[in-house]
C-alpha positions as CSV (number, residue, x, y, z in Angstrom):
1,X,-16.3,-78.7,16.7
2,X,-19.1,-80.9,15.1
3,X,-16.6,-82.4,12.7
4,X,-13.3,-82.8,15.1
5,X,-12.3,-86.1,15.0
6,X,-15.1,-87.2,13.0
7,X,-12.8,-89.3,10.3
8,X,-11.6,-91.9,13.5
9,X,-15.5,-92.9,13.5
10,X,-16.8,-95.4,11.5
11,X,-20.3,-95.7,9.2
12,X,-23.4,-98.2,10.6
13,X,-22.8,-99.6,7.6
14,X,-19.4,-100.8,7.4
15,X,-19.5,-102.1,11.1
16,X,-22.3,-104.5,9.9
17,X,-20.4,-105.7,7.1
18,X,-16.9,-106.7,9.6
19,X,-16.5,-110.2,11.0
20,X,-17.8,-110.2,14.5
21,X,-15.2,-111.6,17.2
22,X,-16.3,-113.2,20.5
23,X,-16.1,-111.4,23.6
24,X,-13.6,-113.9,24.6
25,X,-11.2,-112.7,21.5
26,X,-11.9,-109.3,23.2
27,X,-10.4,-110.0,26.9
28,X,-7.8,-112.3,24.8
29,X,-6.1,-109.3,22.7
30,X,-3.9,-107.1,24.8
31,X,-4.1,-104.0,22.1
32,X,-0.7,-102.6,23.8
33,X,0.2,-101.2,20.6
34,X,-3.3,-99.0,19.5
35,X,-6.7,-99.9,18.0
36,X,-8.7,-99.2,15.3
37,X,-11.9,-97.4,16.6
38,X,-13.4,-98.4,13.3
39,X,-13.1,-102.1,14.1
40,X,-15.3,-104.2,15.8
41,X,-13.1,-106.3,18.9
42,X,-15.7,-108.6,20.6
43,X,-16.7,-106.0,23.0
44,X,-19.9,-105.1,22.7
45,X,-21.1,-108.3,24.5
46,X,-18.5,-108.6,27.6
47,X,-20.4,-109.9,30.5
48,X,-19.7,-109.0,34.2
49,X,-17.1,-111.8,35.3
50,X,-15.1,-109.9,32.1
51,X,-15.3,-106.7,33.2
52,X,-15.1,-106.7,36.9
53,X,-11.0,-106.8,36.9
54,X,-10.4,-104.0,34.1
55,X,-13.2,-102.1,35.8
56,X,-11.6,-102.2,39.6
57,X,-8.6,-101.2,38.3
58,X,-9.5,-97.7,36.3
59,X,-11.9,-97.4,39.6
60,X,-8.4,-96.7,41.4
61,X,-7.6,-93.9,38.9
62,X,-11.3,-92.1,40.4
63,X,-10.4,-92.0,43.8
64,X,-6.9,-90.6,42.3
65,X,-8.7,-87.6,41.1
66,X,-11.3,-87.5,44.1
67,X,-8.1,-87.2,46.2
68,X,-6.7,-84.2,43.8
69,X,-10.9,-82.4,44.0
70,X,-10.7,-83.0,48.3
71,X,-7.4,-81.3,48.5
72,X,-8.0,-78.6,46.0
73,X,-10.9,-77.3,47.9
74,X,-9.0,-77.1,51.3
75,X,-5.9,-75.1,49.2
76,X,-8.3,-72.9,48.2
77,X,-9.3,-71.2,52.1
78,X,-5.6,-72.3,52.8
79,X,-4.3,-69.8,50.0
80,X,-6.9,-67.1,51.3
81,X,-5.9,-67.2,54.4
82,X,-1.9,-67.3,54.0
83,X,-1.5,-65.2,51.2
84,X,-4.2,-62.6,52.0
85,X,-5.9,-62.8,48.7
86,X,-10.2,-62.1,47.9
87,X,-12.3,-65.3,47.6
88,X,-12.5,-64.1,43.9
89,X,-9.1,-64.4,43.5
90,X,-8.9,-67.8,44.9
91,X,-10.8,-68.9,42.8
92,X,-8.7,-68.7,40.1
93,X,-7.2,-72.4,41.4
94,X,-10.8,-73.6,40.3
95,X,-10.2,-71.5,37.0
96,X,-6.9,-73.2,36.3
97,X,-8.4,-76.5,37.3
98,X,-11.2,-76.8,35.8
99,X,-10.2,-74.4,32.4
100,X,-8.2,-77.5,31.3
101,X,-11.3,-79.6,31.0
102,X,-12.3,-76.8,27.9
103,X,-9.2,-77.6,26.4
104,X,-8.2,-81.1,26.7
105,X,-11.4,-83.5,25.9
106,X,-12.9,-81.9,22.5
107,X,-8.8,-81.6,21.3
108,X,-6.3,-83.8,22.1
109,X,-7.3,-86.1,25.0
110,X,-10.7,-86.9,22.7
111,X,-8.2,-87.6,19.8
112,X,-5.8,-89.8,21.5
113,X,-9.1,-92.1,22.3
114,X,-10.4,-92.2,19.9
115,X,-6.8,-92.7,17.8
116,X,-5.0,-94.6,20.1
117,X,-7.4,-96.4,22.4
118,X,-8.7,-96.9,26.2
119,X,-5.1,-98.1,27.4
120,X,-2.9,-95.2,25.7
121,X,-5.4,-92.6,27.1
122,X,-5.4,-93.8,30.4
123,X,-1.3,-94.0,30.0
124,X,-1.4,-90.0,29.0
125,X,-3.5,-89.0,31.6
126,X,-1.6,-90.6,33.8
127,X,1.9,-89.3,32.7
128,X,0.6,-85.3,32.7
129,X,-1.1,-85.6,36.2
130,X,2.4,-87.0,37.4
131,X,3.7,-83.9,35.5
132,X,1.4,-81.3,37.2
133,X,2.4,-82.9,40.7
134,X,5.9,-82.5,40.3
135,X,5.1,-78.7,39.4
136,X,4.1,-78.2,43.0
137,X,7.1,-78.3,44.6
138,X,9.1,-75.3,43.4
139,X,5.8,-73.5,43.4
140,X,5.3,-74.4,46.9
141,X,9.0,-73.0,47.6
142,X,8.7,-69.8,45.9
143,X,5.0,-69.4,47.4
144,X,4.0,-68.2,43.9
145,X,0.1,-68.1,43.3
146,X,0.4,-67.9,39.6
147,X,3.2,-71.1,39.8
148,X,0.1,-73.1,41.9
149,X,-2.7,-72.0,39.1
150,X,-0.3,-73.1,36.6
151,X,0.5,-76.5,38.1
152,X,-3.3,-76.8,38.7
153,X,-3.7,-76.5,35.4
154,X,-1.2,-79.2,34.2
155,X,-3.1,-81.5,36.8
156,X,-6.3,-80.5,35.8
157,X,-5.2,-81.3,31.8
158,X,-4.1,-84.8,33.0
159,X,-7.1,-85.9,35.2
160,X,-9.5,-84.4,32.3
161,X,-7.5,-86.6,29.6
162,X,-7.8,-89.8,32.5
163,X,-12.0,-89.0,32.3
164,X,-12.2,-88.6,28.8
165,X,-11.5,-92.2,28.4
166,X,-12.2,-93.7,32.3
167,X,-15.9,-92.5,32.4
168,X,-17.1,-94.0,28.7
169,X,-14.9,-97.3,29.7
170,X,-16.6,-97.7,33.0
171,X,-20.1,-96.8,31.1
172,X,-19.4,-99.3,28.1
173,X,-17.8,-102.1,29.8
174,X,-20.3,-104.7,30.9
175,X,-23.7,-105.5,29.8
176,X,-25.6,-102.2,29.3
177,X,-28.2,-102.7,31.5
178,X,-25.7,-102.0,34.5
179,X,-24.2,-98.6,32.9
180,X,-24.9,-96.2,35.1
181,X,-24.9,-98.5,38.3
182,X,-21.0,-99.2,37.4
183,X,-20.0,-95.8,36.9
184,X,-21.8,-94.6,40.0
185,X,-20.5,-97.1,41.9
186,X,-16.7,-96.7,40.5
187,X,-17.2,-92.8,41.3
188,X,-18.3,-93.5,44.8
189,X,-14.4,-94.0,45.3
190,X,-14.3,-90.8,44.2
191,X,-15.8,-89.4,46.7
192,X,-14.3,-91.3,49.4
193,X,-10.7,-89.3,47.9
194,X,-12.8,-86.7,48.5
195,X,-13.4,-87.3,51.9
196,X,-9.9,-88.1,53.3
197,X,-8.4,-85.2,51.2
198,X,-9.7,-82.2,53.8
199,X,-9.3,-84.6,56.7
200,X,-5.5,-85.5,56.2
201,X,-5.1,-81.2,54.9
202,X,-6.7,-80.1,58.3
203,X,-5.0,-83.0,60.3
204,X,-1.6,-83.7,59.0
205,X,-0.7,-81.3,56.0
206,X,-1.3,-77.9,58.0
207,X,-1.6,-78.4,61.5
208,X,1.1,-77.3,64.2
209,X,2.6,-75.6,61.1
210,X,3.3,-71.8,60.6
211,X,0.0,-70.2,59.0
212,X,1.8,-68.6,55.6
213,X,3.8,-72.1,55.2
214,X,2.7,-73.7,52.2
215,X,5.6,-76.1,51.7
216,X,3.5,-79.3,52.9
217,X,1.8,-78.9,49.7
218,X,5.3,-80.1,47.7
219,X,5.6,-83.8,49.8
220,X,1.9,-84.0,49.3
221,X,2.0,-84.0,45.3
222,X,5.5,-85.3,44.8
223,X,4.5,-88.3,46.8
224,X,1.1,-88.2,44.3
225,X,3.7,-88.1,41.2
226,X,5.2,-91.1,42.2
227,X,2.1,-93.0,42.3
228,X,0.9,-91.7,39.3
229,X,3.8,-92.6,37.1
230,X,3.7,-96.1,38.7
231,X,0.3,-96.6,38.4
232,X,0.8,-95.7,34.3
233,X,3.5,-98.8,34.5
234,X,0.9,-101.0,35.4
235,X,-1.5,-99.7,33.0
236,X,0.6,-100.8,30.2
237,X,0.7,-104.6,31.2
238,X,-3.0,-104.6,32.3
239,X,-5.3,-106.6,30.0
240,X,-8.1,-104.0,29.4
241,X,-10.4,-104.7,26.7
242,X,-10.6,-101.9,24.2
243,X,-14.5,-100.8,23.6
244,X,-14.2,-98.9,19.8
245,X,-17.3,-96.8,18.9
246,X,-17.6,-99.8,16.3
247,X,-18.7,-102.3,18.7
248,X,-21.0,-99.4,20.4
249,X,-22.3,-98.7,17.5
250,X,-23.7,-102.5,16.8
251,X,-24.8,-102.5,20.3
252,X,-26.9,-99.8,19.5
253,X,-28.5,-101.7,16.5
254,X,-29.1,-105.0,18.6
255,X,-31.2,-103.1,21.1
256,X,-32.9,-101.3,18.5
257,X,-36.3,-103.3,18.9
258,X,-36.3,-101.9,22.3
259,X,-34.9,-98.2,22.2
260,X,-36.4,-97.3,18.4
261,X,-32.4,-96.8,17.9
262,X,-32.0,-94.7,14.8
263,X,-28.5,-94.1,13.2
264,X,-28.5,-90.3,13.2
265,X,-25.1,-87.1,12.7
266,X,-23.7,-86.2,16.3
267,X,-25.2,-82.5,15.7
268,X,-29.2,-84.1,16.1
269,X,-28.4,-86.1,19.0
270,X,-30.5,-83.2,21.1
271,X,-30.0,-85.4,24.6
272,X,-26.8,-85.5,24.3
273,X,-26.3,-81.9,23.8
274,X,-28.7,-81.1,26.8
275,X,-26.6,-82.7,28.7
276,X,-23.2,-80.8,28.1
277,X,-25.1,-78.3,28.7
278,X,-26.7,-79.3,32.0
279,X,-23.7,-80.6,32.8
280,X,-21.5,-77.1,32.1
281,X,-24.1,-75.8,34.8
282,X,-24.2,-78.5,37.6
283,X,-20.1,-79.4,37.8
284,X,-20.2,-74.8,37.9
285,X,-22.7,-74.7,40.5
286,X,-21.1,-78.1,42.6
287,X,-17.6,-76.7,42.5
288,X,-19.1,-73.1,43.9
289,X,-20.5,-74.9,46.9
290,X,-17.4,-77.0,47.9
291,X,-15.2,-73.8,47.1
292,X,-17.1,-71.6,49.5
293,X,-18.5,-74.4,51.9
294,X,-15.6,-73.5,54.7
295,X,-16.0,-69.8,54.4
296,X,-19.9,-70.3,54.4
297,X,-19.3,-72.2,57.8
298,X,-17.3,-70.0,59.2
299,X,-19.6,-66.9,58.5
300,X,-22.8,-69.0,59.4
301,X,-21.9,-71.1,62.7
302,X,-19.1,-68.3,63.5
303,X,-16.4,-71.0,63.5
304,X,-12.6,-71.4,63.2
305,X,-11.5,-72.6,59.6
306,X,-9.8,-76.0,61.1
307,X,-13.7,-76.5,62.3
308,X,-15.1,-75.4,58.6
309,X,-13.0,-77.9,57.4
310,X,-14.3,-80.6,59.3
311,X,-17.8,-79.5,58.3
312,X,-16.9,-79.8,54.9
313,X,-15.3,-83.3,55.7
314,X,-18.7,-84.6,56.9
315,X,-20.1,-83.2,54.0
316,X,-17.7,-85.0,51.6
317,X,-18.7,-88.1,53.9
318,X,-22.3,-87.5,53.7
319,X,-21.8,-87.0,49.5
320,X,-19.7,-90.6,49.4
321,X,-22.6,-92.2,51.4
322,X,-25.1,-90.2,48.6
323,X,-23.1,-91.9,45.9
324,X,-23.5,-95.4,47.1
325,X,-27.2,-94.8,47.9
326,X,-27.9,-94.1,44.4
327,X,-26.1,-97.2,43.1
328,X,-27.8,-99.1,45.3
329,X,-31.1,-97.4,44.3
330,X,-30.5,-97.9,40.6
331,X,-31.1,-101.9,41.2
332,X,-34.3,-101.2,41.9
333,X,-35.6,-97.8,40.4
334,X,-35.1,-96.5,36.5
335,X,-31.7,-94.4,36.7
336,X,-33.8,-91.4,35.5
337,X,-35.9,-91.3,38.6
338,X,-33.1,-91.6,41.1
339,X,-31.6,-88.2,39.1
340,X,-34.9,-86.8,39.2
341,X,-35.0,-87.5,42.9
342,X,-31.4,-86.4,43.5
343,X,-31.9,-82.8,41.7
344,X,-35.3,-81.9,43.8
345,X,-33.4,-82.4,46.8
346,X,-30.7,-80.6,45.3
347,X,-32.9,-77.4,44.8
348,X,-34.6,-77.8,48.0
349,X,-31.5,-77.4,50.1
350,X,-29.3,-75.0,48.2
351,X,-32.9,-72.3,48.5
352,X,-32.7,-73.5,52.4
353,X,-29.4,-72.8,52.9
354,X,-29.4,-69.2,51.9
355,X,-31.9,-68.3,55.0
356,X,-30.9,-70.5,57.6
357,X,-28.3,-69.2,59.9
358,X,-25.5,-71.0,62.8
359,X,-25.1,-74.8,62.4
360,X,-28.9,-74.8,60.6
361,X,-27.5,-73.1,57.4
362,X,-24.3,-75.8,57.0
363,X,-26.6,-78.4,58.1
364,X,-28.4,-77.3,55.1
365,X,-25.4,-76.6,52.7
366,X,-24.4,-79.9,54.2
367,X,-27.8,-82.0,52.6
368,X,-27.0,-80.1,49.0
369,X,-23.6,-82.2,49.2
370,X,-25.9,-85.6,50.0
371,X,-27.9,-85.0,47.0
372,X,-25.2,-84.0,44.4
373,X,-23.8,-86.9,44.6
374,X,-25.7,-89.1,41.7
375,X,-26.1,-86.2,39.3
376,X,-22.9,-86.0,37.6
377,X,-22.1,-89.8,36.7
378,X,-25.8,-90.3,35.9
379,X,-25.8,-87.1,33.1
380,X,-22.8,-88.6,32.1
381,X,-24.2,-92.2,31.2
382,X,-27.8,-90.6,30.1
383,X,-26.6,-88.6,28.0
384,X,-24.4,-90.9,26.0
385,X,-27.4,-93.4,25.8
386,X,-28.2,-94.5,22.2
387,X,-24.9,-92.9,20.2
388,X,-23.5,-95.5,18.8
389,X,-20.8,-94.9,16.8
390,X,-20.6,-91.3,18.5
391,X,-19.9,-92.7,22.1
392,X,-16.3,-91.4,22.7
393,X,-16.9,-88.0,21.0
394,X,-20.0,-87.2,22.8
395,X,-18.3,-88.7,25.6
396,X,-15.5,-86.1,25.5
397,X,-18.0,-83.4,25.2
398,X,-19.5,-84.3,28.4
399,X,-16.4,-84.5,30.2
400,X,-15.7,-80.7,28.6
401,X,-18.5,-79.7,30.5
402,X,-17.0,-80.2,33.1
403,X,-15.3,-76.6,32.8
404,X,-18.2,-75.0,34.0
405,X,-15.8,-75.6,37.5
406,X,-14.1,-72.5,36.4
407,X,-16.8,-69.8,36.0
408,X,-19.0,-70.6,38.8
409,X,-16.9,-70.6,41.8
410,X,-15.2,-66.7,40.8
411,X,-18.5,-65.5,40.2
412,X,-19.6,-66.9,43.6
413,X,-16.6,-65.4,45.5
414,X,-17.3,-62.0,43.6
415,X,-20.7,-62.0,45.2
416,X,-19.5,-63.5,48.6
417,X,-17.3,-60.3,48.8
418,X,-19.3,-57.9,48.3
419,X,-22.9,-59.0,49.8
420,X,-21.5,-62.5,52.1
421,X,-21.6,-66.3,51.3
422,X,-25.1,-67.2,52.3
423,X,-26.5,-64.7,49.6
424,X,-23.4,-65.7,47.1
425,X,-25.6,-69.6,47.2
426,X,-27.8,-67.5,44.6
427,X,-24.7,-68.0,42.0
428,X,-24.8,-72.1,42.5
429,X,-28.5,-72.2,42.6
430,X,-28.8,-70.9,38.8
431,X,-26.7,-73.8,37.9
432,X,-29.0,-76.1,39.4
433,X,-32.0,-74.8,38.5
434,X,-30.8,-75.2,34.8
435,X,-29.4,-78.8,35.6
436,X,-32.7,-79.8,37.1
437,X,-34.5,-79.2,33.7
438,X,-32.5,-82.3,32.4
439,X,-34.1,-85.1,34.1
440,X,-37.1,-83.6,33.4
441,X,-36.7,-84.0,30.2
442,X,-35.6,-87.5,30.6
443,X,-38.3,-88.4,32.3
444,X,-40.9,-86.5,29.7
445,X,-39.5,-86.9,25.8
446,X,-36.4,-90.0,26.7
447,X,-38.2,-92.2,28.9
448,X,-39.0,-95.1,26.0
449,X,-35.3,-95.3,25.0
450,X,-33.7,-94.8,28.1
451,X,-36.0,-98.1,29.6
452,X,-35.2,-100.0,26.6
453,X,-31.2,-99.7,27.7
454,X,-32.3,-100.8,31.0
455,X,-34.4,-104.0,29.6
456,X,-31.8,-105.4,27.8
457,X,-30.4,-108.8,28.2
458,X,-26.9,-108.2,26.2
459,X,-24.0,-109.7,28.1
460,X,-25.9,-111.6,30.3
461,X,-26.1,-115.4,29.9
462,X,-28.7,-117.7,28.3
463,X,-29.4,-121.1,29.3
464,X,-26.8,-122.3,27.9
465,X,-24.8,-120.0,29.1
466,X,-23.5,-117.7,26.2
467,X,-23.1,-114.1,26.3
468,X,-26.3,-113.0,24.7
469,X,-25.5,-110.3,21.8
470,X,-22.0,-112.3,21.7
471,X,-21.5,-114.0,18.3
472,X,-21.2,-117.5,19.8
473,X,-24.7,-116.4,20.8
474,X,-26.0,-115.3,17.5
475,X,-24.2,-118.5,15.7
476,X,-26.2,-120.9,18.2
477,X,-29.8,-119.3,17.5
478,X,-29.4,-119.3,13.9
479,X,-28.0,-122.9,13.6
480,X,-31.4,-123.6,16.1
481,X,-33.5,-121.6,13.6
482,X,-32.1,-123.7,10.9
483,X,-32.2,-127.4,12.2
484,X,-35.7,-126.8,12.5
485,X,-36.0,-126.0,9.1
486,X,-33.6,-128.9,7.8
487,X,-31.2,-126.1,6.0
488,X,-27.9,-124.5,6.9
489,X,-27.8,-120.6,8.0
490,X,-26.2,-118.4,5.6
491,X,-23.2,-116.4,6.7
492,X,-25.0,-113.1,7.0
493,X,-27.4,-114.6,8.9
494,X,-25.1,-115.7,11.4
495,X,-22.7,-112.3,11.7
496,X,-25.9,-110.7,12.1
């Protein structure tokens, strides 16, 4: 596992000794065919006006999969309900889901980034989620549990392969001061999928319908796998700037002075495996909540299902709203506070919602949405702070994590069958206590290099408005260096 993949990632060394292209030569090459991940392309420095349009776009393909996260959750009481099935056993949609974020990123879908590039990724992705949503329809005729698991799980292996190279592209592109304020704000379209997913499933996909009829659910995704495989045409012609772990890894080195940056083996970065690990346990513990959150309504408020659903609707809203909080709070506070913030209010209101009863208790549950929101993009770009020419591998580790979706919510249906939903919270509320020892240790042993990220001044412009860290950049200080000393910089000097 340590060594998958390992050959596509270059040495410190022999990115220090390639010619340094501008981060104009980097917008300028197209890279339609594939790029070298050893190379350096001019990226490293890209500055906000660069990024914005590249960034916008893959900020569509989050609110794609927010869409596909919405829905699933409202399939989920829809299949308990019309084919009489256990909340355990629904919760094998969250197992087929969610299992093909164990298999995709640390194999293939890591590979192919690594390999092939941001663009040819993204393509992929694209093409097996289009896949998956075409499965739906004759598993939606033949009302066929296992047929719906099994397309789940073809969606589930494209929209894992689209966030194995989505969420380090939104982290790395731009100055790196701003990473985790771009990918939470790109993920807050995310949640705003998530939002009108249970609204249009309570209000146009299953309303006025028969309760066993399922066949909604085939126009839904076929209408999805024509957007998809549209959205991968445009893909191709986009100009996206490829960011190689080449041009991370010199990024790295140039804020060195202000992180204490060391060149180390992927198996000692320790934050970084932390936070696969934190991460396994928050996406498990999230994905129990929203799986349950309708059922938990219903048995706490003594409510219809249509009603649950719109609970669960404001508390989708409520988590979109969360999510562009926390961007907005990350302009003003260190990113590892606002986590630290997010997680206690996390903890507080997942313990409250197991004793409160009626409208109280999803009030409650309702708050543990509001506070999830930040957690996962800001593990994500923590955690890949400060590795360099390990930033897509680590990357697709994190995004593996992301598997932890299929344990938690079976184990939290087990427990809601046998002892009820407001004691099954007990299954989520391990996750998170697990989870919220992460920004602690952020915040205690990480704090130095995480700040020195922040401090930064790569990508933005100097007074004469080059990309500082750019090589235009570097030329002009060391031919400044030089006139005052009446001799000519030296090559290395310059690339350097």
């Amino acid at each position: 596992m340590f060594s998958f993949g390992k050959k596509e990632e270059p040495e410190l060394a022999e990115v220090l000794d390639q010619r340094r292209p501008s981060n104009v030569e980097a917008m300028n090459q197209q890279h339609r065919k594939s790029v070298s991940n050893r190379g350096l392309t001019g990226a490293s420095a890209l500055t906000v006006k660069q990024s914005i349009f590249p960034i916008t776009l893959v900020t569509i393909l989050f609110f794609l999969w927010g869409f596909a996260y919405g829905l699933l959750d409202v399939l989920n009481a829809k299949f308990q309900n019309s084919l009489g099935i256990t909340a355990a056993k629904a919760g094998g949609l969250q197992g087929a889901y969610f299992g093909a974020y164990l298999i995709g990123p640390p194999t293939y879908s890591g590979w192919i980034v690594r390999k092939f590039g941001y663009r040819w990724t993204f393509i992929v992705g694209l093409c097996i989620y289009g896949v998956g949503a075409l499965m739906f329809w004759p598993s939606a005729v033949k009302r066929s549990f296992a047929g719906f698991c099994g397309s789940l799980f073809i969606v589930g292996s494209g929209l894992s392969t689209l966030e194995t190279s989505a969420n380090p592209f939104i982290a790395t592109c731009g100055p790196p001061r701003l990473s985790e304020f771009r990918l939470e704000l790109s993920q807050s379209f995310q949640a705003i999928g998530s939002v009108m997913a249970p609204l249009l499933a309570s209000r146009v996909f299953f309303t006025e319908t028969d309760p066993t009829d399922l066949s909604n659910v085939q126009w839904t995704y076929l209408g999805i796998a024509a957007f998809v495989f549209l959205l991968a045409v445009v893909f191709f012609f986009a100009p996206i700037p490829e960011v190689t772990d080449a041009d991370m890894a010199l990024q790295a080195e140039q804020c060195s002075g202000l992180t204490g940056y060391v060149d180390k083996p992927l198996r000692k970065q320790y934050k970084l495996l932390f936070g696969v690990v934190a991460q396994f346990c928050y996406v498990g513990a999230q994905v129990g909540v929203a799986a349950q959150f309708i059922k938990y309504s219903v048995e706490s408020a003594n409510i219809s299902d249509a009603a649950g659903s719109d609970r669960y609707a404001i508390g989708q809203g409520l988590f979109a709203i969360g999510r562009f909080a926390a961007a907005g709070l990350m302009m003003i506070m260190k990113p590892r506070w606002v986590l630290l913030v997010f997680m206690t209010g996390v903890m507080i209101f997942i313990c409250a919602s197991m004793g409160a009863k009626g409208e109280g208790g999803v009030a409650m549950l309702t708050l543990v949405l509001f506070f999830e929101s930040c957690v996962f993009p800001t593990i994500f770009t923590l955690s890949i702070r400060g590795l360099g020419r390990h930033t897509k591998r680590g990357s697709s580790w994190i995004v593996a994590a992301v598997s932890g979706g299929a344990l938690f919510p079976s184990l939290t249906g087990l427990v809601a069958d046998h002892k009820g939903y407001h004691i099954a919270m007990c299954v989520p509320l391990i996750g998170f206590a697990v989870a919220f020892a992460f920004p602690i240790y952020l915040n205690t042993i990480c704090a130095q290099e995480l700040d020195g990220f922040r401090e930064t001044k790569i990508g933005y412009h100097d007074d004469e408005g080059l990309a500082i860290g750019d090589i235009k950049h570097e030329e002009r200080k060391a031919s400044l260096i030089h006139e005052e000393k009446g001799v000519l910089p030296t090559e290395k000097e310059i690339s350097y």
